[in-house]
N, C-alpha and C positions, 0 to 999 in steps of 0.2 A: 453439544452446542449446535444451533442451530445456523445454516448460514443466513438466516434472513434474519434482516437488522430491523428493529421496531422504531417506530418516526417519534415518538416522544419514548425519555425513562420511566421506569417504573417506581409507583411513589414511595417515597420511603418513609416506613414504618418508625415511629418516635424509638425504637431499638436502634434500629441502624443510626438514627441520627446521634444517639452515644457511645457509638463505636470508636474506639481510637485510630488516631489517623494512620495509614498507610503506609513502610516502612518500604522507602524504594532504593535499589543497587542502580545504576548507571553503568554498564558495559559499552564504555567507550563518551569521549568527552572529545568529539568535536564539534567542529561548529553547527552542526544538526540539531544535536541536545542542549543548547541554548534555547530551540524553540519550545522544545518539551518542558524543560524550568519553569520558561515563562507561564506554556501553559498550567503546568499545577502548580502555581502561587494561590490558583481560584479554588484548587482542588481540598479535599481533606486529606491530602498526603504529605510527605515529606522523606525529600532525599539525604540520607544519611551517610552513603559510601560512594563513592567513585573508582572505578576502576578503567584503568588507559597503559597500553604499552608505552609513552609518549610521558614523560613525568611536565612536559613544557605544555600539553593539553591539559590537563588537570592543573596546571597553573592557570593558564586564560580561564578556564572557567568561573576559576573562581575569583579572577579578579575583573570578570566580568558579570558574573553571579554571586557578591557579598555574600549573601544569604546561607552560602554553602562554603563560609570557611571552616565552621568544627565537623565538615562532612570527613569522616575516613577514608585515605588516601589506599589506591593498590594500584602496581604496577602488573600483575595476575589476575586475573578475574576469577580463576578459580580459588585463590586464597580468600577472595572477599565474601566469594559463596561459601568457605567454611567457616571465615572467622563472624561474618556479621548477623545478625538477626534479622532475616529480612523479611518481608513478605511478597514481594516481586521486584523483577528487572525490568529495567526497560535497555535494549541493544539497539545500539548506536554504532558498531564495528562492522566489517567488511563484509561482503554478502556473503563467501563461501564459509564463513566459522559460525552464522548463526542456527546452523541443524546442530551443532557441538553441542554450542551455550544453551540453545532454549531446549533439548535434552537435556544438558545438567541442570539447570534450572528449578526444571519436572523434577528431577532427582530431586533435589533438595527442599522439594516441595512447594515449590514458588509459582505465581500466576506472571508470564511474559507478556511485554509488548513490544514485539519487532520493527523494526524500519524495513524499510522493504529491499529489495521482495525476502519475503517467508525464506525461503531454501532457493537453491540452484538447480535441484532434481526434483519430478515428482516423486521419486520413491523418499524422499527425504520427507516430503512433503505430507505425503500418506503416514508416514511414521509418525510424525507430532502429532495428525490427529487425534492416532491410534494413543497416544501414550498422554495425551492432552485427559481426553474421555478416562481412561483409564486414572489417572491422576485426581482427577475432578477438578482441574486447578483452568481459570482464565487465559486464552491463547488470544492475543490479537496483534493486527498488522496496521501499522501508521499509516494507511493509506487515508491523506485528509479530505478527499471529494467524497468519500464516505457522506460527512458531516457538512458538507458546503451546501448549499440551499439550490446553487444554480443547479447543480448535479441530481438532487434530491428531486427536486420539480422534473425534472426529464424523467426520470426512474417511475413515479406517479403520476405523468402522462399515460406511460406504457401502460403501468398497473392497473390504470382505471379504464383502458380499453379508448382514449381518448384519439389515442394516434391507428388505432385497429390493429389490424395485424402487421407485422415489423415485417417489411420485404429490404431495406437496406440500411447501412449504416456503416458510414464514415467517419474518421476519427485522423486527426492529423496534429503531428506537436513539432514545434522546430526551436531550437536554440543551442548556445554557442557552446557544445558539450566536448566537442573534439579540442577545443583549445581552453575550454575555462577547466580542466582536469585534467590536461598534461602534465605525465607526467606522477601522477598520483596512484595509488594500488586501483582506483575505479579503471584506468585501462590496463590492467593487467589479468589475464584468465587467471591466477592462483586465485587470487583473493578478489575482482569483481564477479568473476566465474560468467562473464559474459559481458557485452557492450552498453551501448543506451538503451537497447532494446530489455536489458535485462535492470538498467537503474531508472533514471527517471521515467523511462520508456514506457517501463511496466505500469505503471499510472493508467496510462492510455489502453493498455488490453485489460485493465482490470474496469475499466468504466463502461467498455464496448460491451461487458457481458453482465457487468452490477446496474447497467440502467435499464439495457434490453431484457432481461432474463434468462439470454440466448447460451448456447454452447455451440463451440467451434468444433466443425464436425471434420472438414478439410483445411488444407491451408498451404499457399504454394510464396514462395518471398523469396525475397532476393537483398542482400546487404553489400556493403561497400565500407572498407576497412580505412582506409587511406591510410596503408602503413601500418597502423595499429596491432597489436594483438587479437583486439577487440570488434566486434561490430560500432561504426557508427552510424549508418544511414541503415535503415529498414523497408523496405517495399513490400506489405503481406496486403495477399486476397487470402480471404477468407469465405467460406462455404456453413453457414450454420446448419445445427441439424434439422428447424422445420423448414428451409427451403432457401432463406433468403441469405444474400450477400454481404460482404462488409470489406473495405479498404481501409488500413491503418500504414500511415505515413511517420515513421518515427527517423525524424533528419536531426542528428547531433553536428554537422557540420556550417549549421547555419552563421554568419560570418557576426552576429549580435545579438540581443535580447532573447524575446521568447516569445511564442505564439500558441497559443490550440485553438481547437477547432472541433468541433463535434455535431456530425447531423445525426436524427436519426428521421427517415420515411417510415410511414406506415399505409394503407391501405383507406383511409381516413385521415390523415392529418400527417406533417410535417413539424420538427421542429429542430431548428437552427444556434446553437450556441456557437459566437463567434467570439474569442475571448473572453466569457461572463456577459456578456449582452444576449439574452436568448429572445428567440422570435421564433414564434407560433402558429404557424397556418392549420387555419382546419377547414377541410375541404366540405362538409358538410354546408357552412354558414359564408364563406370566403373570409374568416374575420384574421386578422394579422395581431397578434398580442405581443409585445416588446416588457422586456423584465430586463431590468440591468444590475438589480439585488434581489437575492431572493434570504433570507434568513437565515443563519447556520443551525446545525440540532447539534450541539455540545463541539467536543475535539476529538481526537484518537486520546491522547491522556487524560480529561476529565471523564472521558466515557471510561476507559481504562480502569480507573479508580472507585466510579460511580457500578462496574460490572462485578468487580472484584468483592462491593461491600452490600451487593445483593440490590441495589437501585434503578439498575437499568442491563439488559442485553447489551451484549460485545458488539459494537456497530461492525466490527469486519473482524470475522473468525476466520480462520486455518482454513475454512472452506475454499475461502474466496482464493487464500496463498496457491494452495493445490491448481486451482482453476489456470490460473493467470502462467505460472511456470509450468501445465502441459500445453498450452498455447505456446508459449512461449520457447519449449522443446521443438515442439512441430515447424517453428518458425527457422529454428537450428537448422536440422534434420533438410528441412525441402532446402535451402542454402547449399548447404552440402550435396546435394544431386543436383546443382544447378537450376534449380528453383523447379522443381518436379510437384505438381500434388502430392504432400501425404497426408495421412490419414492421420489425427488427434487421437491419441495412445490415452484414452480415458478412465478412469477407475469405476 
């Protein structure tokens, strides 16, 4: 699989379009995978099993999701992977047990769609690749700016040489993470397997390097727990490898709502996303361009479904997981020496 994503699906063949629908397991039934539901009501799939340690989340679901009352209930995910007929999962459970699941998965022959992030390590990370390719089976990661338009448009800025050569880029996310998830497995290292830097966080280092094209070559940061187990606040410089710089700001202690923020310079043009409002300088013309919607290209689940049945490329492959958690290692690591440069341990 490749990690570059194609901006339209691939058309589907009057074969595909008689294909039967999708037979999808659910690992894990919280309030996340409501969203997932909803999206493949549009899709050719359908959810048949549920699986939750929690017998009172597979209740709300489904009495929030009518549609999946004759789905089959498990309180083991691994029983559901033996007893049911599936043809992929999708994982909805805690970040350190998804390198388990989406190996057995593979085992069992099934195409994954993770919530994020991918793995906690890159050697875990490397390994799904490795066992993905092998498999021949569909790996993807529910990152939704994938698919969002304002994101899409900055990425094909780059691409098309608009903004020149990329000398900086900024990225900054803030909302109420230390106190709307107290309390929860997300601040505990067993099972978050790291802070906001490693949950909603990861969003933002997977964007800094899926718009630019860049890779993080250095990277020196600094975090603040407040108590926690976990990382809440993030402070990373970052060093790419053809020369230019990058600041990601990931504050979980913000006291309400949510914000991002996303520049990126180039050498030629400028552009500004502040919230989904994007603004455009291009130094060539002096002209100032304002976008407040730009289009979506499908979902993580209808792409999901539509990759699995030969219609379209994986919007965000395994590549991208690996990318994001050795940044994101490095971000550990310099922390740990009191915010020292180190060096991005790469494959």
């Amino acid at each position: 699989m490749s990690a570059k994503s194609s901006k339209k699906s691939k058309k589907a063949s009057p074969a595909a379009t008689n294909k039967p629908k999708v037979r999808i397991g659910f690992i894990g039934s919280g309030g996340i995978m409501n969203w997932h539901v909803d999206r493949l009501k549009k899709a050719p799939a359908e959810i048949v099993a549920l699986a939750d340690t929690a017998q009172g989340s597979i209740d709300r679901m489904k009495e929030r999701q009518p549609q999946l009352a004759g789905a089959a209930e498990y309180l083991d995910w691994q029983k559901m992977l033996a007893a049911e007929k599936l043809d992929a999962v999708i994982l909805g459970s805690p970040h350190t047990v998804h390198y388990e699941q989406i190996c057995a998965a593979l085992d069992h022959g099934l195409h994954v769609l993770s919530e994020k992030p991918m793995t906690c390590t890159s050697a875990h990370a490397r390994d799904i690749i490795q066992r993905a390719k092998k498999a021949k089976k569909v790996v993807g990661i529910s990152y939704q700016r994938h698919f969002q338009g304002v994101y899409r448009f900055l990425r094909e800025l780059v691409q098309t040489r608009k903004l020149g050569k990329i000398t900086y880029v900024a990225a900054f996310q803030a909302q109420e993470w230390l106190h709307a998830v107290s309390g929860t497995w997300r601040q505990t290292q067993a099972l978050g397997g790291g802070g906001q830097i490693n949950d909603s966080g990861s969003h933002l280092l997977d964007m800094v390097m899926w718009t630019t094209g860049l890779q993080a070559s250095e990277v020196s940061c600094r975090q603040e727990f407040f108590g926690t187990e976990v990382d809440i606040n993030s402070a990373v410089n970052v060093k790419f490898t053809n020369g230019a710089l990058g600041t990601i700001s990931i504050i979980g202690s913000a006291p309400v709502g949510f914000w991002e923020d996303f520049t990126i310079v180039g050498d030629k043009g400028c552009v500004f996303n502040r919230q989904g409002k994007v603004t455009w300088q291009d130094a060539a013309g002096g002209t100032t361009l304002e976008l407040n919607r730009k289009p979506d290209w499908m979902d993580p689940d209808t792409n999901f479904v539509a990759a699995i049945r030969g219609e379209a490329e994986i919007g965000c492959p395994p590549e991208i997981g690996l990318r994001v958690i050795e940044l994101t290692e490095a971000a550990w690591r310099s922390h740990k020496q009191g915010g020292a440069v180190v060096k991005v341990e790469r494959s």
